[in-house]
C-alpha positions as CSV (number, residue, x, y, z in Angstrom):
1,X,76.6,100.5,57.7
2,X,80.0,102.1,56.8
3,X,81.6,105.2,58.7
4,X,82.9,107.7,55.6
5,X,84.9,110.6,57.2
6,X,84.9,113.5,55.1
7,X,86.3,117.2,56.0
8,X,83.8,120.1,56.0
9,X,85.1,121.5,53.5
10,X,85.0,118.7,50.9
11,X,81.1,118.3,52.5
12,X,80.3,121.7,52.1
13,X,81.7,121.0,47.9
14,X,79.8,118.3,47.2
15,X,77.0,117.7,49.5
16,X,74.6,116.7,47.2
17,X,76.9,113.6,47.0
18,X,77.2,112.9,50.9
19,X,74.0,113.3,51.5
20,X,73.0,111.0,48.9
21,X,75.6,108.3,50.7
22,X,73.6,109.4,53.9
23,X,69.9,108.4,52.5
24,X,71.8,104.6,51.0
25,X,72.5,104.0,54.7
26,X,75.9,105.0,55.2
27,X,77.1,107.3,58.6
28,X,79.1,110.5,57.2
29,X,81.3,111.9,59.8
30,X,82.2,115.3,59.6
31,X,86.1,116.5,60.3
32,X,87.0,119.7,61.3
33,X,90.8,119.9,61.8
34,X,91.3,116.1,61.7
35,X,88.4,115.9,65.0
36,X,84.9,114.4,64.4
37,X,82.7,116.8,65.1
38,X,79.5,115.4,64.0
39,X,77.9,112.5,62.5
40,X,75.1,112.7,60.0
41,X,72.6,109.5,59.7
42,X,68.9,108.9,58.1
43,X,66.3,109.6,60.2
44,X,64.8,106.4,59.4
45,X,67.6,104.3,60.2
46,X,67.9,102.5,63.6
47,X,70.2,103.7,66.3
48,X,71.6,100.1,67.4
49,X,75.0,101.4,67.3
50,X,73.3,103.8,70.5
51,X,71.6,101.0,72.0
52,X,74.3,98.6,71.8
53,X,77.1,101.3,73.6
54,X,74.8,102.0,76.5
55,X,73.4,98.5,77.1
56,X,76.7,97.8,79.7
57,X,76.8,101.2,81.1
58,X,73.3,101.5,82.5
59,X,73.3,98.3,83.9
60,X,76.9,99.4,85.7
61,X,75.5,103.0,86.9
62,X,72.0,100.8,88.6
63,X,74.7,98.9,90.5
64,X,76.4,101.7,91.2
65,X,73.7,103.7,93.0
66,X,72.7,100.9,94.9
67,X,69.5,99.6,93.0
């Protein structure tokens, strides 16, 4: 799954052609002044890339708090 940053401006021109990329699989991230500010996926798509971030940090906050 690819990552194509594209500035809201360019989205807002042709979004019948990032959306498209969006519904093949791909992540479009939208740029507003050169910042991500959001990140459009499929609904149907898996969020491993969400899963896989958080699988270290939860164990590290349990230890944390003493459980």
């Amino acid at each position: 799954m690819d990552r194509i940053p594209v500035a809201c401006p360019d989205f807002l021109d042709h979004m019948d052609r990032w959306l498209s990329c969006v519904r093949e699989g791909n992540e479009v991230s939208l740029l507003i002044d050169g910042k991500e500010a959001a990140v459009l996926t499929a609904p149907d798509l898996p969020f491993t890339f969400l899963t896989d971030s958080l699988v270290g940090i939860l164990k590290q906050e349990e230890d944390s708090c003493g459980f």
